[in-house]
Structures are given as C-alpha cells and as structure tokens.
C-alpha positions as a Markdown table, in Angstrom:
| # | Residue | x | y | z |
|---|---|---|---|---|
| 1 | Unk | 94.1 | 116.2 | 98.2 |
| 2 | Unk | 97.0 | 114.1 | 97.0 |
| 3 | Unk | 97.8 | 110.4 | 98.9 |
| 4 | Unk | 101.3 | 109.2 | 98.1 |
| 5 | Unk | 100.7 | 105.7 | 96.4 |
| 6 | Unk | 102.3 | 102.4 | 96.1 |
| 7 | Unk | 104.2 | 102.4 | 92.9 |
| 8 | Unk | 103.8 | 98.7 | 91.9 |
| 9 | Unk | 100.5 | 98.7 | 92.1 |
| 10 | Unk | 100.2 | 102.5 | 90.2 |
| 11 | Unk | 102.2 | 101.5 | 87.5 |
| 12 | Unk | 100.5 | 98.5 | 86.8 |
| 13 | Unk | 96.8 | 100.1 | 87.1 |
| 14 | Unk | 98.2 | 102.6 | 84.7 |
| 15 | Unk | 99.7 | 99.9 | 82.4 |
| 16 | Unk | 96.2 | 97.9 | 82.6 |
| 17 | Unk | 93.5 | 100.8 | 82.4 |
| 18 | Unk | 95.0 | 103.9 | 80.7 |
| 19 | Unk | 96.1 | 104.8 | 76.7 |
| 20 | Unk | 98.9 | 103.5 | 75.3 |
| 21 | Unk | 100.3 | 106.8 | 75.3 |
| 22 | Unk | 101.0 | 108.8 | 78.9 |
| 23 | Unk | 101.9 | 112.4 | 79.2 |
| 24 | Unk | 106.0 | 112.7 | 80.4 |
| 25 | Unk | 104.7 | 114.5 | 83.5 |
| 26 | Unk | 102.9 | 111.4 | 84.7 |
| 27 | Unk | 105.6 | 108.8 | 84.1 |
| 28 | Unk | 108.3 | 111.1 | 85.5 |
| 29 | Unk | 106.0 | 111.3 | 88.3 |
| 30 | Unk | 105.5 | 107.3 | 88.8 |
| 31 | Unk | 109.5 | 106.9 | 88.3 |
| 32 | Unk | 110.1 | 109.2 | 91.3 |
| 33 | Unk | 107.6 | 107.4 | 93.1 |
| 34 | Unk | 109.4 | 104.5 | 92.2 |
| 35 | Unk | 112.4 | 105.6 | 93.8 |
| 36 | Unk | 111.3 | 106.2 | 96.8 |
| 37 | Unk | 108.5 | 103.9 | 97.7 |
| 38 | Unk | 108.2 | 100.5 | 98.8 |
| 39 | Unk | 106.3 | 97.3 | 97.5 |
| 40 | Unk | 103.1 | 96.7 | 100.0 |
| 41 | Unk | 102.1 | 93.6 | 98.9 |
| 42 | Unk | 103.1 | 90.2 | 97.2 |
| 43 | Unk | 102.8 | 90.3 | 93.0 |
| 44 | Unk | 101.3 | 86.9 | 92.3 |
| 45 | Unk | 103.8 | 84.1 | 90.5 |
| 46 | Unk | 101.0 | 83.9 | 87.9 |
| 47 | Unk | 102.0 | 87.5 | 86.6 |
| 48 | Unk | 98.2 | 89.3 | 87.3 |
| 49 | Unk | 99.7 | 92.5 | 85.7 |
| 50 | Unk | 101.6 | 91.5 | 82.3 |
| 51 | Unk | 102.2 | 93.8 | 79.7 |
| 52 | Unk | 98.5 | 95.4 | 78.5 |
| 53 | Unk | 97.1 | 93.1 | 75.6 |
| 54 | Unk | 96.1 | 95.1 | 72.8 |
| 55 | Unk | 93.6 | 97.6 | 73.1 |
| 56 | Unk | 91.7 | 96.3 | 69.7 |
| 57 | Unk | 92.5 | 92.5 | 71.0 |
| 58 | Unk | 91.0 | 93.1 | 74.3 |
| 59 | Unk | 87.8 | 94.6 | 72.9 |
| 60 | Unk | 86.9 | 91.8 | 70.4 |
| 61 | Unk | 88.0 | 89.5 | 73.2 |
| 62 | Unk | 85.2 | 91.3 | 75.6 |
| 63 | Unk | 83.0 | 91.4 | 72.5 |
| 64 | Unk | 82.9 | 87.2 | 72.0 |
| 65 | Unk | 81.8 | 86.5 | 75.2 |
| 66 | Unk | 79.3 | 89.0 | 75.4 |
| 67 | Unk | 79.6 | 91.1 | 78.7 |
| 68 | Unk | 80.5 | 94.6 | 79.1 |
| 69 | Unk | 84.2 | 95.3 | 80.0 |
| 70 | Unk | 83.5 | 97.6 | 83.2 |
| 71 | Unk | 80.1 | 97.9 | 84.8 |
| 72 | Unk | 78.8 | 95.0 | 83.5 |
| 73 | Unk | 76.5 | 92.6 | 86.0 |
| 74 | Unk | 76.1 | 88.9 | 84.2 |
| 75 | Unk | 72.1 | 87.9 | 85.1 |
| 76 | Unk | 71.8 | 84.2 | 85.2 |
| 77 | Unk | 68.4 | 82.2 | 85.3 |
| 78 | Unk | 67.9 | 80.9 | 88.8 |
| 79 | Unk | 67.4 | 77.5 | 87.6 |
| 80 | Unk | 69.3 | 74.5 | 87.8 |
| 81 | Unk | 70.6 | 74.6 | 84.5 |
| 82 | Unk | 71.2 | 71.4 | 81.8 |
| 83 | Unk | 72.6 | 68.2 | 83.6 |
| 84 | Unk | 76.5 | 67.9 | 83.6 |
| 85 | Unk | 77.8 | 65.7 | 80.6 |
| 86 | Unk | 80.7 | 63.5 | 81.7 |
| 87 | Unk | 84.3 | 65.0 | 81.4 |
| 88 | Unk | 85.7 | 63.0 | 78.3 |
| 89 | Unk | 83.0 | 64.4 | 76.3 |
| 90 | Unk | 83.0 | 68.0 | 77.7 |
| 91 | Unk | 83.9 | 70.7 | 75.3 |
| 92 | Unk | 87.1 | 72.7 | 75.7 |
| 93 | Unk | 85.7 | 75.8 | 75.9 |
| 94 | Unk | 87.2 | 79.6 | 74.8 |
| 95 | Unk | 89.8 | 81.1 | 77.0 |
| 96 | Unk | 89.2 | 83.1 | 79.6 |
| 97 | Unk | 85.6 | 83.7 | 81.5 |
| 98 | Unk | 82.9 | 86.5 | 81.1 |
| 99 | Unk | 84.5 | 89.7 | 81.9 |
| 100 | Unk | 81.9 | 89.9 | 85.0 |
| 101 | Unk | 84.4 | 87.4 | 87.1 |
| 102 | Unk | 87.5 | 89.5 | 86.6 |
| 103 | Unk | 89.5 | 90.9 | 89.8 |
| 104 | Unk | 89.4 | 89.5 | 93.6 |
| 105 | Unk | 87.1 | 88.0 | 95.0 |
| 106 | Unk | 86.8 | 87.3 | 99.1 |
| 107 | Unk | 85.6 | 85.0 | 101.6 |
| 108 | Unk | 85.7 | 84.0 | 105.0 |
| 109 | Unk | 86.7 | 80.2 | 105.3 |
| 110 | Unk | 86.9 | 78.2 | 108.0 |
| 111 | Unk | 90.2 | 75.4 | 107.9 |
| 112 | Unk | 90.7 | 73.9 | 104.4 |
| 113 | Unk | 92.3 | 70.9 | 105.1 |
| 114 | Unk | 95.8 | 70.9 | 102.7 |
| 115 | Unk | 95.3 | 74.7 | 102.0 |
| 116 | Unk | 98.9 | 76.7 | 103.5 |
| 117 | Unk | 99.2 | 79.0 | 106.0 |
| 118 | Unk | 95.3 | 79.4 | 105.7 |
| 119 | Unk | 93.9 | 83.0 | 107.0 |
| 120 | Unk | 90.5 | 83.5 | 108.2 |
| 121 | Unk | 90.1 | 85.5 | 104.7 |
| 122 | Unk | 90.5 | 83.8 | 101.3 |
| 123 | Unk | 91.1 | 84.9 | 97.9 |
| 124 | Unk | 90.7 | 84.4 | 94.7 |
| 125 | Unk | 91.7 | 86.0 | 91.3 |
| 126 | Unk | 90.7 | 85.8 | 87.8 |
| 127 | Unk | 93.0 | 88.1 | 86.4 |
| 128 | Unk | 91.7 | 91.7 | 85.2 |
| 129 | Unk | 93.5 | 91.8 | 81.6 |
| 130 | Unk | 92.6 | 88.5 | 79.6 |
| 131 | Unk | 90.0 | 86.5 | 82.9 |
| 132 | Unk | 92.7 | 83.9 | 81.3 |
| 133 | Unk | 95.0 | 83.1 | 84.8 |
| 134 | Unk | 93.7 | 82.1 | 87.8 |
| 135 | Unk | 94.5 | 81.3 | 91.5 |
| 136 | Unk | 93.8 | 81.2 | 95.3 |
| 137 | Unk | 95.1 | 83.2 | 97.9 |
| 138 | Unk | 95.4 | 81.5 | 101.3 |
| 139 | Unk | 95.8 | 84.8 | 103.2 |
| 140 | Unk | 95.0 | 88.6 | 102.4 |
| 141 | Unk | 98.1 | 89.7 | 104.6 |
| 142 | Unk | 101.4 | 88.5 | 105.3 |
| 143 | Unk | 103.0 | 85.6 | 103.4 |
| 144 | Unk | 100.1 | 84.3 | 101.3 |
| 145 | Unk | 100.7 | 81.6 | 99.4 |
| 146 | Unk | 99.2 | 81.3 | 95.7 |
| 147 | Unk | 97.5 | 78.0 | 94.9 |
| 148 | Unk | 95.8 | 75.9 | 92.5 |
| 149 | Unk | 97.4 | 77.8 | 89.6 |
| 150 | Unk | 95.2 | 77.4 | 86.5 |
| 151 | Unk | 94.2 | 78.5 | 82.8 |
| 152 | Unk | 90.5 | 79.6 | 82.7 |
| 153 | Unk | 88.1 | 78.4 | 80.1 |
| 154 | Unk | 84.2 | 79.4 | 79.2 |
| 155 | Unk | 82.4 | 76.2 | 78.1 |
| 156 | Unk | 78.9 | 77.7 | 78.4 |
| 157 | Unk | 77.1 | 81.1 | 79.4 |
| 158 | Unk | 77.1 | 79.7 | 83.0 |
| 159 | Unk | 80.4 | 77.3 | 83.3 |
| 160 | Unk | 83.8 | 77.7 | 83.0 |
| 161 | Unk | 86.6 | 74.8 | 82.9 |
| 162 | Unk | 89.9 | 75.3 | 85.1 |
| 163 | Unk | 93.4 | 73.6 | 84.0 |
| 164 | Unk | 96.3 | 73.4 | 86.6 |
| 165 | Unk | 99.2 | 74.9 | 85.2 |
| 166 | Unk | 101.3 | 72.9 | 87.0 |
| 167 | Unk | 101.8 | 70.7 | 90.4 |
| 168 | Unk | 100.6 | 73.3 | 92.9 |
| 169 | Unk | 99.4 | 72.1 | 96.6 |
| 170 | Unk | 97.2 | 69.3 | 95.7 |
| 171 | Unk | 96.7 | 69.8 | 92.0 |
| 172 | Unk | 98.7 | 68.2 | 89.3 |
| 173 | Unk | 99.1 | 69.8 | 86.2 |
| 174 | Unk | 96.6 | 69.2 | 83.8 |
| 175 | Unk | 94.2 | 68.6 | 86.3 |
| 176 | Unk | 90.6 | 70.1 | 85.0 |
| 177 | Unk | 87.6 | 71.1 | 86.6 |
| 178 | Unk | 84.2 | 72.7 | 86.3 |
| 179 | Unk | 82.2 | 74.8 | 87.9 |
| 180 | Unk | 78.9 | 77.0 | 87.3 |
| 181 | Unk | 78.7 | 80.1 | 88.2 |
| 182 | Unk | 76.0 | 82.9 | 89.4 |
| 183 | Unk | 76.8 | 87.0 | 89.9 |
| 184 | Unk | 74.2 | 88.8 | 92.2 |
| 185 | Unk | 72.2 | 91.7 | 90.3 |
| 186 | Unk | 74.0 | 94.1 | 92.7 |
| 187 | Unk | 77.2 | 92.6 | 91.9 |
| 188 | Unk | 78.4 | 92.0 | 95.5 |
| 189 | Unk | 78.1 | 87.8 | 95.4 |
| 190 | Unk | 79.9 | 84.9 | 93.0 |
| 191 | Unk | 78.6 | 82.0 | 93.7 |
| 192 | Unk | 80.5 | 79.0 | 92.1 |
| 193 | Unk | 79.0 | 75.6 | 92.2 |
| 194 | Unk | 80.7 | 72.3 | 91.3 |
| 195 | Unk | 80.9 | 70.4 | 88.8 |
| 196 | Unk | 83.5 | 68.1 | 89.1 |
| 197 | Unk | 86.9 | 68.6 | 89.3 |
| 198 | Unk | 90.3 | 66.6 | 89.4 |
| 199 | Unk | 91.9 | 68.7 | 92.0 |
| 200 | Unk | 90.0 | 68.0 | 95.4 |
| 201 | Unk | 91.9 | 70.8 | 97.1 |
| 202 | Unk | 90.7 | 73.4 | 94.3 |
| 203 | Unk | 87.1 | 71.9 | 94.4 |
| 204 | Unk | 86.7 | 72.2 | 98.0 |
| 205 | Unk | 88.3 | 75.6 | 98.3 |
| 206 | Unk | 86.0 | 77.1 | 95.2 |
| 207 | Unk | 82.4 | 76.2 | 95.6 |
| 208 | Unk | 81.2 | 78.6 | 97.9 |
| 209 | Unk | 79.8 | 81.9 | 97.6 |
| 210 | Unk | 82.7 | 85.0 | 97.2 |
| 211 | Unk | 82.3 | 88.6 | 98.1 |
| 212 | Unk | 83.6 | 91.3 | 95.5 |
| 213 | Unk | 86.8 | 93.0 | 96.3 |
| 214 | Unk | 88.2 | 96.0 | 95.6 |
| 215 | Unk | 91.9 | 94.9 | 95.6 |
| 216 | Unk | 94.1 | 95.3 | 92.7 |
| 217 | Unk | 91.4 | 96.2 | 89.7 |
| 218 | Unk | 87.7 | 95.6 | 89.7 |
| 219 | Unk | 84.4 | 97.0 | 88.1 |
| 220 | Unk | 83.5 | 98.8 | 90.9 |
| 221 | Unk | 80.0 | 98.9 | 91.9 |
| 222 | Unk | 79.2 | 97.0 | 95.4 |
| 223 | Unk | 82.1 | 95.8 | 97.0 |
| 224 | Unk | 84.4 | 95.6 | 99.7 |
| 225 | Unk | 87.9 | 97.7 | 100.6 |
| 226 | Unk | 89.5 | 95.1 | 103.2 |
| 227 | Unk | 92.6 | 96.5 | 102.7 |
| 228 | Unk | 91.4 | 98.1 | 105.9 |
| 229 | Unk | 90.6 | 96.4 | 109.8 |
| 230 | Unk | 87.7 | 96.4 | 109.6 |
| 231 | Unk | 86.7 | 96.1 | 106.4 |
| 232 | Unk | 84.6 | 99.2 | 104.9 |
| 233 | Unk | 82.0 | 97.7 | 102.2 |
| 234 | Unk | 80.2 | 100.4 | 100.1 |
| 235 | Unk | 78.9 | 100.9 | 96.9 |
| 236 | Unk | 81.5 | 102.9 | 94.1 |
| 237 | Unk | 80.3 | 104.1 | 90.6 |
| 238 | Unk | 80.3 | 101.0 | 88.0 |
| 239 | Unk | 83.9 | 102.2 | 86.7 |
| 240 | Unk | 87.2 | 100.5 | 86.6 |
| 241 | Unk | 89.2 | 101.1 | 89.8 |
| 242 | Unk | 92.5 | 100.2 | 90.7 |
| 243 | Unk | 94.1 | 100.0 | 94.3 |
| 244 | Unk | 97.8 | 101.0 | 95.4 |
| 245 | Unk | 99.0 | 101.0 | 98.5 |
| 246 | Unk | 96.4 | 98.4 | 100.2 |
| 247 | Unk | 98.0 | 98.4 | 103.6 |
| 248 | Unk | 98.0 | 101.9 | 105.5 |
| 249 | Unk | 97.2 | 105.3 | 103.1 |
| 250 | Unk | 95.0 | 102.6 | 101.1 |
| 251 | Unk | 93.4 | 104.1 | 97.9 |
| 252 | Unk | 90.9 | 102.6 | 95.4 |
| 253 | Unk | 91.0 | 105.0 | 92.0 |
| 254 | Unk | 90.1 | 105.4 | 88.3 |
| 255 | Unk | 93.3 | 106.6 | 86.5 |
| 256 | Unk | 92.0 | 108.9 | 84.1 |
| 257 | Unk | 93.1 | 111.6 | 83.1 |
| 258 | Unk | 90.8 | 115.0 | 83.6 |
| 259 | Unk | 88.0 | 112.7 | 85.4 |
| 260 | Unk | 89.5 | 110.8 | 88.3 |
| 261 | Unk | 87.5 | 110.1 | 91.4 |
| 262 | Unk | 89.8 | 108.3 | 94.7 |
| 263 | Unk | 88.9 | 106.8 | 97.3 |
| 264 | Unk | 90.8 | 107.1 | 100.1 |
| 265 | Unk | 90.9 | 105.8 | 103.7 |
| 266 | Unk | 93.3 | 106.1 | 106.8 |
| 267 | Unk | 93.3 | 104.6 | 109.9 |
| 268 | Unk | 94.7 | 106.0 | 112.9 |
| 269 | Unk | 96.5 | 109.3 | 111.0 |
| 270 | Unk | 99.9 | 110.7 | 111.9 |
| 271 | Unk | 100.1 | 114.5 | 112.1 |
| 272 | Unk | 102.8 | 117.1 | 111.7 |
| 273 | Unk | 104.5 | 119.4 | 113.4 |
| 274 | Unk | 106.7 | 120.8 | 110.7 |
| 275 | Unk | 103.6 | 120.0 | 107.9 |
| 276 | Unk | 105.2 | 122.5 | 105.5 |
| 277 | Unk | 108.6 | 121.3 | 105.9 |
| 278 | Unk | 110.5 | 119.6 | 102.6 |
| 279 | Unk | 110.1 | 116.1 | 103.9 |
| 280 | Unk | 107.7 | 117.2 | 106.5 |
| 281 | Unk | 108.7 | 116.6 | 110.1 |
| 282 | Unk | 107.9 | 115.9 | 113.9 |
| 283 | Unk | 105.1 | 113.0 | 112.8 |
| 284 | Unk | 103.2 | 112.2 | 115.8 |
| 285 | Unk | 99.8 | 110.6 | 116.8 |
| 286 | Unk | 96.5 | 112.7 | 116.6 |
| 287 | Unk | 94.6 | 111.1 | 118.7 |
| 288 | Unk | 91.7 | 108.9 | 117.7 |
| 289 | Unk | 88.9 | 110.9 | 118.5 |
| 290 | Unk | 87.3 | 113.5 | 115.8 |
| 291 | Unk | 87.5 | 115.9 | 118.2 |
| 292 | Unk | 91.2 | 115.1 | 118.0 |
| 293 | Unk | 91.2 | 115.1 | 114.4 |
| 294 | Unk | 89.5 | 118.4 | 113.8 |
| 295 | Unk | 91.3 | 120.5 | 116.1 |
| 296 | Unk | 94.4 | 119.2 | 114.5 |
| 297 | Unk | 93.3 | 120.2 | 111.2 |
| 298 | Unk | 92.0 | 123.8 | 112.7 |
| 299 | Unk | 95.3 | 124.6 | 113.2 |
| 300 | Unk | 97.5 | 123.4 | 109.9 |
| 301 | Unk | 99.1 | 126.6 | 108.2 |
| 302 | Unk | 96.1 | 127.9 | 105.9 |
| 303 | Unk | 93.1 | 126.1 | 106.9 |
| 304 | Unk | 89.6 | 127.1 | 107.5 |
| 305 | Unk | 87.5 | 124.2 | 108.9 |
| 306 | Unk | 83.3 | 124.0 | 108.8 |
| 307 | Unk | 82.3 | 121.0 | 110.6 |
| 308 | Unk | 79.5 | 119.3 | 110.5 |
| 309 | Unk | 78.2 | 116.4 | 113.1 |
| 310 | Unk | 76.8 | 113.6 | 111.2 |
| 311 | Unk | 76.5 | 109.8 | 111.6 |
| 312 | Unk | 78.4 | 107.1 | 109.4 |
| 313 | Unk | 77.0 | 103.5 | 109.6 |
| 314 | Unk | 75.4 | 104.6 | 112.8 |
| 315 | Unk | 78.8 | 106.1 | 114.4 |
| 316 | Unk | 79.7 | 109.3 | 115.5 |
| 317 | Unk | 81.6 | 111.1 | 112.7 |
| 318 | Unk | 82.3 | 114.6 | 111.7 |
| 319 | Unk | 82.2 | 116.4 | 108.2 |
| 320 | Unk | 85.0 | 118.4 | 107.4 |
| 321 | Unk | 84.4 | 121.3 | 104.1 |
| 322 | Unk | 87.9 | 122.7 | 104.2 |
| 323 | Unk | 89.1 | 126.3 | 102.8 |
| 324 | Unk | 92.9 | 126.7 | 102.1 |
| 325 | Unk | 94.5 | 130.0 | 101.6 |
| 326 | Unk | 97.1 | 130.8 | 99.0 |
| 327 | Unk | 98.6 | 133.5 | 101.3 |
| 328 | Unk | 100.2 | 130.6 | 103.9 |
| 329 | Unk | 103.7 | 130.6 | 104.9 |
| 330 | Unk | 104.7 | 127.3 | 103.4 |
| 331 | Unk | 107.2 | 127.7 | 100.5 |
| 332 | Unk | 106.1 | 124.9 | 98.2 |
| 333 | Unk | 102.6 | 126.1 | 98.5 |
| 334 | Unk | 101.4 | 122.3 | 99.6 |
| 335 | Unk | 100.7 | 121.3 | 103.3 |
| 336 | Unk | 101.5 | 118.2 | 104.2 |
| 337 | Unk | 98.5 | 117.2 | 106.9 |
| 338 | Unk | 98.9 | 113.5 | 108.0 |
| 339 | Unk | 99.8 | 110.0 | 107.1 |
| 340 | Unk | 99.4 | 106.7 | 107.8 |
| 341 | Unk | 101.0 | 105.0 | 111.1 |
| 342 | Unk | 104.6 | 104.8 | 109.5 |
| 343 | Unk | 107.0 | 107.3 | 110.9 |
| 344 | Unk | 110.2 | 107.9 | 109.3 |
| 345 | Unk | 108.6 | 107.1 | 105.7 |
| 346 | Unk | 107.0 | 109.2 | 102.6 |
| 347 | Unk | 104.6 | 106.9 | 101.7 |
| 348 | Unk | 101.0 | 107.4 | 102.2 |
| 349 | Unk | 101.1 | 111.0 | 103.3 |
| 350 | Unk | 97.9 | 113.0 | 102.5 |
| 351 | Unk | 98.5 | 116.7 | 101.4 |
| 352 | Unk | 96.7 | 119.7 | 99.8 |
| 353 | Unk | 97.6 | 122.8 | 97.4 |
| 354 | Unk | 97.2 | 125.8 | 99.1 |
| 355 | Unk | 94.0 | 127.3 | 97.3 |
| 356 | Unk | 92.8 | 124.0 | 97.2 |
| 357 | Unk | 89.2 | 122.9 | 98.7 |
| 358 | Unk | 89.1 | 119.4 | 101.0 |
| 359 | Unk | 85.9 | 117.4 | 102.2 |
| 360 | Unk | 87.5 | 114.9 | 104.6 |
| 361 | Unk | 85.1 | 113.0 | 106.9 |
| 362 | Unk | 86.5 | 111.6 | 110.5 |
| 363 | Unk | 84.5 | 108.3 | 112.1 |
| 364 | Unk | 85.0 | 106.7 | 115.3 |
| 365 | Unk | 84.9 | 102.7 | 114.9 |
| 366 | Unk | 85.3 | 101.3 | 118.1 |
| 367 | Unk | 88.8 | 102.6 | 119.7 |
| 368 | Unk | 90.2 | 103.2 | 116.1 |
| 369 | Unk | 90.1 | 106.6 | 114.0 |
| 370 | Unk | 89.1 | 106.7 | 110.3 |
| 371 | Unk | 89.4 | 109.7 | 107.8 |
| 372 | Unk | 88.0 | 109.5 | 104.8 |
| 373 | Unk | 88.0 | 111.1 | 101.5 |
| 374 | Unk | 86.3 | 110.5 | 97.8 |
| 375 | Unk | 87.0 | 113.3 | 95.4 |
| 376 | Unk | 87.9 | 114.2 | 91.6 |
| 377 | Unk | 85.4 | 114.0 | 89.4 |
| 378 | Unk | 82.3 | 114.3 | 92.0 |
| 379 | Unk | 79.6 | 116.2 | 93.3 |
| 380 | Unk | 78.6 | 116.5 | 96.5 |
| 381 | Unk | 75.6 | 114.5 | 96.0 |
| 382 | Unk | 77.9 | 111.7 | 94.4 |
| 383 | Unk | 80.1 | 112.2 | 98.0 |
| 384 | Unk | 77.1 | 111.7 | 100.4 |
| 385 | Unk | 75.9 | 108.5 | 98.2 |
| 386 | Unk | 78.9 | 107.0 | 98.4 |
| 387 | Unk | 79.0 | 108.2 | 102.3 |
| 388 | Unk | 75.6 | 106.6 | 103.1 |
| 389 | Unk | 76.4 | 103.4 | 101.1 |
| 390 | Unk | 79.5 | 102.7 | 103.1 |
| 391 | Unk | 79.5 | 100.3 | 106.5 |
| 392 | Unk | 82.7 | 98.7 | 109.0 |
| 393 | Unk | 82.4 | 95.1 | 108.8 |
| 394 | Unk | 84.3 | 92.6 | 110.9 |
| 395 | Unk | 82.9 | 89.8 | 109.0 |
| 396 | Unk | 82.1 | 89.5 | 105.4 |
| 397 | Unk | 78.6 | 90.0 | 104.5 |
| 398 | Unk | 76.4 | 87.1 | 102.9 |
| 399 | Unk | 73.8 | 86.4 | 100.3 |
C-alpha cells in the first residue's frame, strides 16, 4: 500500500533521520511530490527542522548526556531530589536536554490566562535534531500560535534551564527558568515540575504532566496519533518515526530504506469510480459502515477480499487480508482504492501494485469510519500487537 504524503513534513523527516546520501529515485520522487502537494500544517518560527547536524556531531552530542538516541526511556528516582539553590548561583548547564524529551509532547489544559487563541489541546516541542529549541503550541489545529520561545539547557540529570529567545507573550528575552523533570517507564508521561522561573506565563503553562505525541518525529514507543478526531493512542516499536500529512491520509513512519514499517489511518475514506484512471476519478463517499467498506473493496479491479470479524478497543471492526491480481485491466498496474475526505485533490490517496498483498482493518467509532493499515517491515504478529495496543480517546489519558 502506498499513502500520498505531505511533502514538507517528508522531506524534513528524510533530511532529520536518513543518510547523508539518498538514492535519485527517492528525491525525484519527493520533488514531484513537492509539486503537487500542499503544506498541512504550520512550520514553527523556531526552525524545528534545520539543516541535519552532523551525523558524528549528533552522536557525541547524544553520547555526553548519556541517553540513547531512539528508544531510549530516562528512569528517574521517585524522590524529591536535592533542594533548589537560588538562581544567581545556578549553573549554566550544557545545551540541549536528554534526548528522552525530544519531539511533541500533548496535554489537555483548561484556560491559561495570557496564553493566545488557547485550544482545549496544548503543545509543546523540544526539537528532535539538537533538544536545543523549544516552544509551546496554543493549539494543535488551525492558527496556533508559538510561544515562550527558548534555548534549552541540562543543569543536572533531572533539570534543565529555559532562556527566552526573545519577547514572546509574557516572556522577555533572557528570561530563565527551571524545571525538573520525570519520563514514565512506558514512556507515555513527562512530568515537569517547577523550579522557578522568570516568565510566569511559561511557568504556569509547563509544570504539568504531558502525553507523548507522535507529531512531527518521536522515539516511538507509547504514544498518541492526535492528528486524528479522536485521537488513537497505541503502542509503536521503540524506533524513530516521523509524521506527514497529520490532517486527513495521516501517516506516522520510519524512513528507511529496505525496512520501513507505516502507520496509516483514514477517517471517513473516499472511493472511486474510475480507481484505475490516471488521476483516478468519480471520488465519492463509502459509507461509514465496514460493511460499506468491504463491499467497496470487493469490488475494485483485481481484488480478492478474506474478512475477518474482530473487535478493536471493544468496537466492531473487520479484518481485511487482501489478494491482488497482476492480470487486472488497469494500465499502470496500480489501483487507486480511496482517500481522505478531499475531493478534487491527490493528496492522501491510498493505492496498491497489482500483485501486491494488503491487510487493511475497518472500525466503527461512533458515527465515524476508520481504516487502518501498519505494514513494511512486519509480521503479522507485529500487526496484531500493534492492533491490540491501539484505543479512540476523546480525552488524553493520565498518569
């Protein structure tokens, strides 16, 4: 199965996680997607994706402050931890914090007073290549506004130290706090605690427990995809994923070359009437019912479907081990099966190689329809783990 992706955010993930070297199939591949595809969501002003660091540089930088690159869960003692010194005689600390805060991280916040156009989901980034820049985002979708700009600083195995870059919505440059913080051993909770810090706004906003999100990169592991409505927390192998295309044909992926595994959700699929046409044409509703969605896919041009009933998080959902035939009428020898809801666009269309096996798995949340799909380098064991870990959450879960 292949899911058209964002281009900003592939590029990027490709810049951040793969070899300095690509093959010219896969960057002619990116430009064209390039071309043709739009940007889904806002870069931040604090450049999260800059040019990759390094390779060398990034592992000696991973190597001082002790915590494995991707995987890796930071254990903390559960006790209170040495009493805070006062500020003046603080010291300055390393740049950037242990590798195990890197990426997104959510929660759900009531009214911050001072904090703009405030969602009922928060963000906040320490950013994947150097832990060095950090912010808040006030909203996941829409118009979010990026706040309390800082550098970020390790001054002890459990603290860091935060520097405003600049005047930012109730911080003024230079302003510093600190703040200790605490990774669950499954890796789904930050909890940051404060210190003391200069900027009230940053210090109210912060100290709270986060959830770990899989937007832009992350370590994988226990998380939460809340790219979708609602969101779908589950448990993905302890690997660096990246995520393009977060609103719609979402997809949460490792970039690697001969062992990829994706992750891919979509709510609410548009199918085709013309699915071997070059665009393919007559998009229209499925229906969101897996009845619905597997009598659709019964009848695209060289498809044997096996279904399966099953349960997913306790709702009705059907398994879907798909056959394709090489023999099919369409041309190009790929079908073109559905997409996200947006009609007269490429993006986020799912299709197949003729020849090609598919497990797909359809769920019924409420009145909405999801399909699902986790393949590459995976077994079916790996599939059904990753199946059984996964839940629809309206609110974000706690410690």
């Amino acid at each position: 199965m292949t899911a058209n992706r964002d281009p900003d955010r592939l590029i990027r993930a490709w810049l951040d996680l793969m070899p300095d070297e690509a093959p010219d199939r896969a960057i002619a591949a990116v430009l064209q997607a390039t071309a043709r595809a739009p940007q889904v969501r806002r870069l931040p002003r604090v450049a999260t994706w800059r040019p990759p660091m390094n390779r060398l540089s990034l592992i000696a930088a991973v190597a001082v402050i002790g915590v494995a690159l991707f995987g890796g869960v930071y254990l903390l003692s559960s006790g209170t931890g040495p009493v805070p010194t006062p500020a003046a005689t603080r010291p300055a600390g390393a740049p950037s914090v242990p590798a195990a805060m890197w990426g997104d991280w959510a929660a759900d916040a009531p009214s911050i007073d001072g904090l703009p156009k405030q969602g009922p989901r928060i963000h906040l980034s320490f950013s994947w290549e150097n832990g060095i820049d950090f912010w808040i985002e006030t909203n996941y979708t829409g118009d979010s506004p990026q706040v309390a700009m800082s550098t970020a600083w390790t001054t002890a195995p459990d603290e860091i130290r935060l520097v405003a870059s600049g005047s930012n919505v109730g911080c003024t440059a230079g302003d510093e706090g600190w703040y200790r913080w605490q990774r669950s051993a499954d890796g789904l909770f930050l909890t940051l605690s404060l210190v003391e810090d200069a900027c009230a706004l940053r210090a109210t906003t912060l100290a709270r427990t986060w959830v770990h999100s899989f937007a832009a990169v992350s370590d994988g592991g226990r998380g939460v995809d809340n790219a979708t409505s609602p969101a779908i927390l589950m448990t993905l192998p302890s690997r660096s994923f990246a995520m393009a295309a977060p609103e719609g044909a979402n997809e949460i992926f490792t970039p690697v070359e001969g062992a990829r595994i994706s992750f891919v959700a979509i709510v609410n699929p548009f199918g085709y009437a013309e699915p071997c046409a070059s665009p393919a044409g007559g998009q229209s509703p499925i229906g969101h019912t897996v009845d619905a969605f597997v009598a659709y896919a019964k009848g695209l041009p060289g498809h044997t479907v096996t279904t399966t009933d099953t349960q997913i998080d306790g709702r009705r959902a059907v398994h879907l081990d798909i056959t394709t035939s090489s023999s099919s009428a369409c041309p190009s020898g790929t079908v073109a099966q559905f997409s996200a809801v947006r009609p007269a666009s490429t993006a986020g269309i799912v299709s197949v190689a003729l020849g090609d096996p598919e497990s797909l798995w359809a769920v019924e949340v409420g009145t909405d329809l999801f399909v699902l799909d986790y393949s590459g380098a995976v077994t079916p064991a790996d599939e059904q783990q990753l199946i059984d870990s996964l839940s629809f959450i309206d609110a974000l879960p706690a410690p």
